[in-house]
Structures are given as C-alpha cells and as structure tokens.
N, C-alpha and C positions, 0 to 999 in steps of 0.2 A: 393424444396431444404430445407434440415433443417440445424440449425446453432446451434451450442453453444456456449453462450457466460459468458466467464468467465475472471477473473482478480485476480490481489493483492494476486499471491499463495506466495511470498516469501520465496521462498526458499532457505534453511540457517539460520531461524528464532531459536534464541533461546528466551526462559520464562525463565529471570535471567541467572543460569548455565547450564539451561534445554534443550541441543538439542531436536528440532521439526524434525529429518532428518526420525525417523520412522513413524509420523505422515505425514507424506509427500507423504514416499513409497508407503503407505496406500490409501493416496488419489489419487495419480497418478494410481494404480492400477485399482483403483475404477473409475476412469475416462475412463481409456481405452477401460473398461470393457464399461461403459454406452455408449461410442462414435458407439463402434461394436452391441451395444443391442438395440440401439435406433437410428440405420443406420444415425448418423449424417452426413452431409458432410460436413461442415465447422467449424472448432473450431478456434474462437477467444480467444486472451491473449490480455487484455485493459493495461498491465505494471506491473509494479513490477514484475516479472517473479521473480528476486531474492530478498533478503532483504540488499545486502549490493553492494555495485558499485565492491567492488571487492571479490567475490565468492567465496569459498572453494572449493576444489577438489572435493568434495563430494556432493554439492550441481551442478557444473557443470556437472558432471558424471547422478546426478538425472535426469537435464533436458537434456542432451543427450539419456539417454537409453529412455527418455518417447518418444523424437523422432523417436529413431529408431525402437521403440514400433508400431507406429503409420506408417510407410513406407510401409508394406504387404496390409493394410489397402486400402490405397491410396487415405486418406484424406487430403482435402487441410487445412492451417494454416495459421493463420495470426498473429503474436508476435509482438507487439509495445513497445517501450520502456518506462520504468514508471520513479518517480522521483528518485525511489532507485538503479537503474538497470546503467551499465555505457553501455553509447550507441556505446562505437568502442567494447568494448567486444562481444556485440547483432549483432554488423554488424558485426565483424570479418571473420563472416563462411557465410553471405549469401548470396553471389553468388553460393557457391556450393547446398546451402539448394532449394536456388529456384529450382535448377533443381527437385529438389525432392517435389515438390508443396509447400514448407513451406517459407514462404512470412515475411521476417523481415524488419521491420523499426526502428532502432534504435533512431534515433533523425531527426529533419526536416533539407532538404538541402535545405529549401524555394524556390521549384521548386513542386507547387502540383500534378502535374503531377505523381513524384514519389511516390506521398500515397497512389494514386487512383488505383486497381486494379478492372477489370472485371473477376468473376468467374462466371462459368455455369454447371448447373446438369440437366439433363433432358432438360424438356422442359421450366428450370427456368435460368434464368440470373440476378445476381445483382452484381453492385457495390459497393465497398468496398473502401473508406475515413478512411484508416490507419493511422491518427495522433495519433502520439507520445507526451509525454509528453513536453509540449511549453518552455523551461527555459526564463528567463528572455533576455538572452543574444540573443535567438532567437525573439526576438519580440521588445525588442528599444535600444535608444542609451541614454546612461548618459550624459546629458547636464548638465554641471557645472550650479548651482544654483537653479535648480528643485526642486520642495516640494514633499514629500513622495507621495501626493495627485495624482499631476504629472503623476508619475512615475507609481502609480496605475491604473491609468486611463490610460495609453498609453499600459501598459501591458492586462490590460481587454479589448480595440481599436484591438492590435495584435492578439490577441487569434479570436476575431469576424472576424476581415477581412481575416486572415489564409484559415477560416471555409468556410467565403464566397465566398473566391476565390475557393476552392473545389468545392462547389455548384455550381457557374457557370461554371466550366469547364465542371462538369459533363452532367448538362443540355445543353450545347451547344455539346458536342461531344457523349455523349450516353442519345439520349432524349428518353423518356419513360423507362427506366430502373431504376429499386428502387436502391436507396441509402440511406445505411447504412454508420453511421459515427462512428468510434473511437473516445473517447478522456481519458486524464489519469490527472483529473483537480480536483476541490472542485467546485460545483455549489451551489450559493445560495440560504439556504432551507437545503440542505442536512444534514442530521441525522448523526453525528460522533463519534466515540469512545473517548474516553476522554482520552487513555492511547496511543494507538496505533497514533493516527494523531493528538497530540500533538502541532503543528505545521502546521496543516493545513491554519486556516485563515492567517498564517504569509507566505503563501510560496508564491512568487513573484506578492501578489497583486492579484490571482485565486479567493478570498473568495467576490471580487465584480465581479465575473462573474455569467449568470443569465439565464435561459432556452428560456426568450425574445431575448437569443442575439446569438442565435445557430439561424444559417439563414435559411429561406425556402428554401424545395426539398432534405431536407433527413428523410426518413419514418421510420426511426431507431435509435437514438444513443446509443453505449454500450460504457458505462463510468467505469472505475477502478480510485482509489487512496483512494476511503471511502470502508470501511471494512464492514457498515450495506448495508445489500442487499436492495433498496427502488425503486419506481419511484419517479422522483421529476416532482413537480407542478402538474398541471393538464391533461399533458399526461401520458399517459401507456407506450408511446417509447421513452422515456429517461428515463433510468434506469440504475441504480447498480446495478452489479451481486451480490456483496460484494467478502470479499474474502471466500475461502472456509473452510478454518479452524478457528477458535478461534486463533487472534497473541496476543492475552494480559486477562487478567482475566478482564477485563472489556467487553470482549467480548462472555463468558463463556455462556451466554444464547443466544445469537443472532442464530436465522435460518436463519443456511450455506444450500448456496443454487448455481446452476447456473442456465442460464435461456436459454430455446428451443424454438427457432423460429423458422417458418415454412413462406416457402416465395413460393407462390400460384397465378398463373396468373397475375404476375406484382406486386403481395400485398407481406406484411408483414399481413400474415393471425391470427397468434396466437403466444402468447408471453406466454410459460409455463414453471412456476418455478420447480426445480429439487432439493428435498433435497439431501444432502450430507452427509452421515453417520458421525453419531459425533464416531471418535475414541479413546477419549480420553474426559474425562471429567475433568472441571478444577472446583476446589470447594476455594472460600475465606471464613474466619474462623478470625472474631471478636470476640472479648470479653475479661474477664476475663481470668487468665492460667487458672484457675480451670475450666470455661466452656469449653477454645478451649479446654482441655486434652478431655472434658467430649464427643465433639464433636467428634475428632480424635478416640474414642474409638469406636464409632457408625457409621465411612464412611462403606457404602458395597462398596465391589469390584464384580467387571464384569469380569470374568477370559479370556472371546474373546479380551476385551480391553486391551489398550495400561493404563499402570499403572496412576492412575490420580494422578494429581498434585493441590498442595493444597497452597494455600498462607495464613496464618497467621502473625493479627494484634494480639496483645497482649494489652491491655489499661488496668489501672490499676489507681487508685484514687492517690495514692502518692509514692515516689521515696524509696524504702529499698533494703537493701543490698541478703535480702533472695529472695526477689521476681527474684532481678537480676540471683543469680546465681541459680531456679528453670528453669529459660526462655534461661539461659544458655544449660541445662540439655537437655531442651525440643527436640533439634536435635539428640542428641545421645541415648534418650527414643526410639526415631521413626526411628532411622537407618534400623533399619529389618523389616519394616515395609511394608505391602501390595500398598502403594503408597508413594510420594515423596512429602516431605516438597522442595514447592519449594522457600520458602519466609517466614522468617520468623522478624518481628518486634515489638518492645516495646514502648510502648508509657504511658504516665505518665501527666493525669488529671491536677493536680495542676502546672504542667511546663506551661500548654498551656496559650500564651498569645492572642493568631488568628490565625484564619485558615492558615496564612501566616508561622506561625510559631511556629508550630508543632515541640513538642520534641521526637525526633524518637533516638531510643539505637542502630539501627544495619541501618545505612544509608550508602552505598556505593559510587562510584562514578561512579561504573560501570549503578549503577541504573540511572545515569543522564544521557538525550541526550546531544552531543556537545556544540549545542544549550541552554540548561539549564542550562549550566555552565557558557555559554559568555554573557547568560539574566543576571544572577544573578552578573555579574562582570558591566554588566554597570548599571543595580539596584545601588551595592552598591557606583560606581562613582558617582552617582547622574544622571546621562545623562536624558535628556527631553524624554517626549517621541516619537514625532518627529524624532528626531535624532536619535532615540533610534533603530527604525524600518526602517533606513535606515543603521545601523553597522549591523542588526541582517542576512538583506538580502545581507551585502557587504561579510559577513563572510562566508554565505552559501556559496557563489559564491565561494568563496577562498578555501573552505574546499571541496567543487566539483570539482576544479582546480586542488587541490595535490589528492585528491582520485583517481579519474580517470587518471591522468596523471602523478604525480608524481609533486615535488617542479618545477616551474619555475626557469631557469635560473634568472631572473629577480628579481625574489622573492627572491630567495638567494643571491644577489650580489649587489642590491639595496641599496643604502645608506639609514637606516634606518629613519632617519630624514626627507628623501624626504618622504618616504613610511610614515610619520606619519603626517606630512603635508596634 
C-alpha cells in the first residue's frame, strides 16, 4: 500500500492583494498527475484544506474538481479538518463523499470510533486515526478561577488521552494492524515560519504538547498546522509534510515537499519525501531605493512560471520629503513590469526606537492578523500577561463562534455589562 501524505494546502491564500488561486491550480494538477504516476492508494489532508473558515467560490470549486479529478482513479482519501477550515462546512457533503471512498472528519464527536477507519490494498491493511484539529472547547470545561497554567495543562491531558483512547481501541479491536495517526497540532520542537503561524505557540495551550505524549501503537503520525516539512524529535514517523507551496515570504526558500509511504507486511517500510515544483518564486528586496531599483532592474524571469512576486523594504537613514515621493513613484515605475510588487514599505533609521517599534510609511491593517490587533489593544490597556493569554484564547473562541456560525443570539442580546463582567 502506498500513501501520501500531505497537509496545510490553503486554499484561498492570498500574499497581501495577491491571489495564490493559479498557484494552486498548478499544484492540484501536479498532484493528481504524481497520485496516478506513482500508483498511490491513499492520500492524506492533515487540515487546513482552506485558508479561511469561510471559503470563496473559487477555492470551493478548486477543492471539488480536485475530487472529482480523483473519482475514475478510485483512490481512497482521508480529509481532516485543520485550525483554519470550518468543520460543518468539511462535513456538509460527507455522507455522500464516503460513498465515493473520500473519508472526511471535520471536527471530533468524542466518539473515537468515528476517526478510526480500516483501509486495504492488496495484501496490505492499515488503520487510519483521522483526528481532526482538537479546539479547546473539544477537550475541557472553563472552571471559574483556573490559571492559564490550568487550562494549559488540561488542554495538552485532552489532546494525550483523545490519542490514547484511539490506541487502545485500535489495539483491542484490530490487533496486529499498523496504525497510522492524523493530527493538525504544534508539537514541541517544531521548526515554524515566523509569518505564516504567528500564533502558533498561543493556540489553545498545543505549544506544551510533546512527541513523549503521543501514546504507544501507532507506527506513523502525519501531522499538518507547521508549514516546514521536518520530522520531530528522534523519530522518522512523526513528521510534517509541510505545506506545499510558499504561504508567506518567509517561507520563499523552504523545500515543499509531501511525503510517500509504503506499508509492507504489516510495516510502514519507507518514508519518501517528494519535491513539489516551485511555481512561483517569491523574492524580498531590502535596502536602499537606489539598491531595491538597482535589484528590481536585474530579477530574471521564467517564462513556464507563474509571474514572481516580490516584497520590498525600503530603509533609508533619515525622514525627507524627496525620498518619500521617489518610494511613492517606485509602484507605478514597476506597473508593466515582468513580475509583481507585491509589498512594498519605507522605513526610516533615525525613527527607530526598538525592534518593537518600527517606523513603517505604508503599514496596513489588512496586514494585521485579528489577533494582532486585539494583542496590541490589551498591550496598550496595560493587561498582565496572565490575563492577557486568557482574553487572547477567549477571543479566538469568539471569533470561531461568529466565523463559522454567524453572531449568537446571545452575543447580540446580551446585556453588555453582564458580557463585560
């Protein structure tokens, strides 16, 4: 039996104003191609399928035709839900998908039973531990007076005993059958993008979970939410696919990759990484106006490729009026140009008081996560930090609330006072 396993395609991804929808095409294409060239039978998705809880037409439309791509084929799938993905969306259509071998778990009904699937090829059988991304809500209850501490610890307790209840089911009702485990977490150790999971170590207390605390009796796990392909700690079988494309210019050199398993007499025989063609190349561009021009005048272009995108800093020793409206100019110098300014910013030496506080000329708000915004508002209240990391994860919650579901009645009718209490 072979397997591929991959994760964190986000679909829907924009760089700034940049849709990724042809960068996508591209690699869906190029998957489908590898699954029928390299006779896969299994392809795993570890989460994120999309980049936002509520999808565009055009990014659902992507992940249906890749399915229905995949139907003559007559590969089985397994799609688990990630942190950015809303999980009644993912379940909406899969009763009718199973009939069609494609196997979705959008979120856990804390019944392990329903994670666990047996697939078989040949003369090979393994089981498949389809967990979904754990929210908090899925794993404890908020006990008035609890310390962040708490609350961390009973969430990294949920996430182990979840696992270990899969393990023992498994082993008691399919003994001798290898088990492979999904999960869509941060494990500690892991290597992360600094742009793209921003908010990793802050997401429900994940960032003290730990490869010690994934239980005995599964000979595989394929983990999505970190975007660098790695294995963590001192196994080979816990591993990152990553995701397959570049989602942020911090990610512009990373080898995109997924990874081919081959499962052999009961084993997990060989674990083989699979580059991903880069279709696009992303280039950032420091310095001086006069260097970045001097750089921008010397990018080559790939005429196969998808047009590359470029992010420029601008820095400059001190604040004038010429400089400004040169850095002004610099977008509409480059409008016809063989690639895309997709970012461009000014920044001015003598402003800078710390790293904290950076004088940037072209600072958005689009550029902030939610999150960035509601950090920087209890920053500036003064909030503890304690406290600080129990608003940050009450908010997420709230903003997963109205995403996925729309405002609660409660939420809207709620005497505010109670609600601030």
């Amino acid at each position: 039996m072979k397997i591929l396993h991959t994760a964190d395609w986000h679909l829907g991804k924009r760089l700034y104003k940049h849709d990724l929808a042809d960068d996508h095409v591209r690699f869906l294409d190029w998957l489908a191609e590898t699954i029928e060239a390299r006779d896969i039978d299994v392809l795993l998705i570890a989460g994120d399928i999309f980049d936002t809880t509520n999808p565009n037409d055009g990014s659902m439309s992507l992940y249906y035709q890749f399915l229905t791509r995949m139907l003559p084929l007559q590969r089985q799938i397994i799609i688990t839900g990630g942190n950015h993905d809303s999980a009644s969306k993912l379940n909406a259509p899969r009763e009718l998908l199973r009939h069609l071998n494609i196997h979705v778990v959008g979120c856990t009904t804390g019944d392990c039973v329903d994670e666990v699937l047996r697939l078989s090829a040949g003369s090979s059988d393994l089981l498949v531990a389809a967990v979904p991304y754990l929210r908090d809500a899925d794993l404890r209850q908020s006990i008035s007076g609890q310390t962040y501490e708490d609350r961390v610890e009973q969430v990294r307790m949920g996430i182990r005993n979840h696992y270990q209840r899969i393990a023992d089911h498994c082993q008691t009702a399919y003994p001798n059958v290898p088990v492979l485990a999904m999960g869509h977490l941060y494990v500690n150790g892991a290597t992360i993008s600094p742009e793209s999971e921003r908010e990793i170590h802050a997401v429900g207390g994940q960032a003290a979970f730990s490869t010690e605390h994934f239980p005995e009796g599964f000979d595989y796990v394929a983990l999505g939410h970190i975007h660098v392909p790695q294995q963590i700690g001192t196994s080979e079988l816990v591993r990152y696919s990553g995701s397959p494309l570049p989602l942020s210019f911090s990610e512009r050199d990373n080898r995109h990759q997924v990874l081919e398993l081959t499962v052999d007499n009961g084993k997990i025989t060989r674990v083989e990484p699979v580059p991903v063609p880069r279709f696009r190349s992303l280039r950032h561009v420091v310095g001086t106006l006069d260097f970045v021009r001097e750089v921008l005048e010397k990018i080559e272009v790939d005429e196969d490729a998808l047009p590359t995108l470029v992010e420029v800093l601008v820095e400059e020793e001190s604040e004038n009026l010429a400089i400004r409206q040169h850095f002004d100019q610099l977008q509409r110098d480059y409008a016809g140009a063989p690639f895309l300014l997709a970012k461009t910013r000014l920044m001015f030496r003598n402003k800078l008081k710390g790293l904290a506080e950076l004088y940037v000329a072209d600072t958005y708000l689009k550029d902030l996560s939610y999150t960035d915004v509601f950090a920087k508002r209890l920053e500036a209240s003064g909030v503890e930090d304690g406290q600080r990391q129990i608003l940050l994860e009450t908010y997420r919650d709230l903003h997963r609330i109205v995403t996925e579901n729309g405002p609660s009645p409660v939420l809207l009718h709620e005497n505010p006072a109670n609600s601030l209490s």
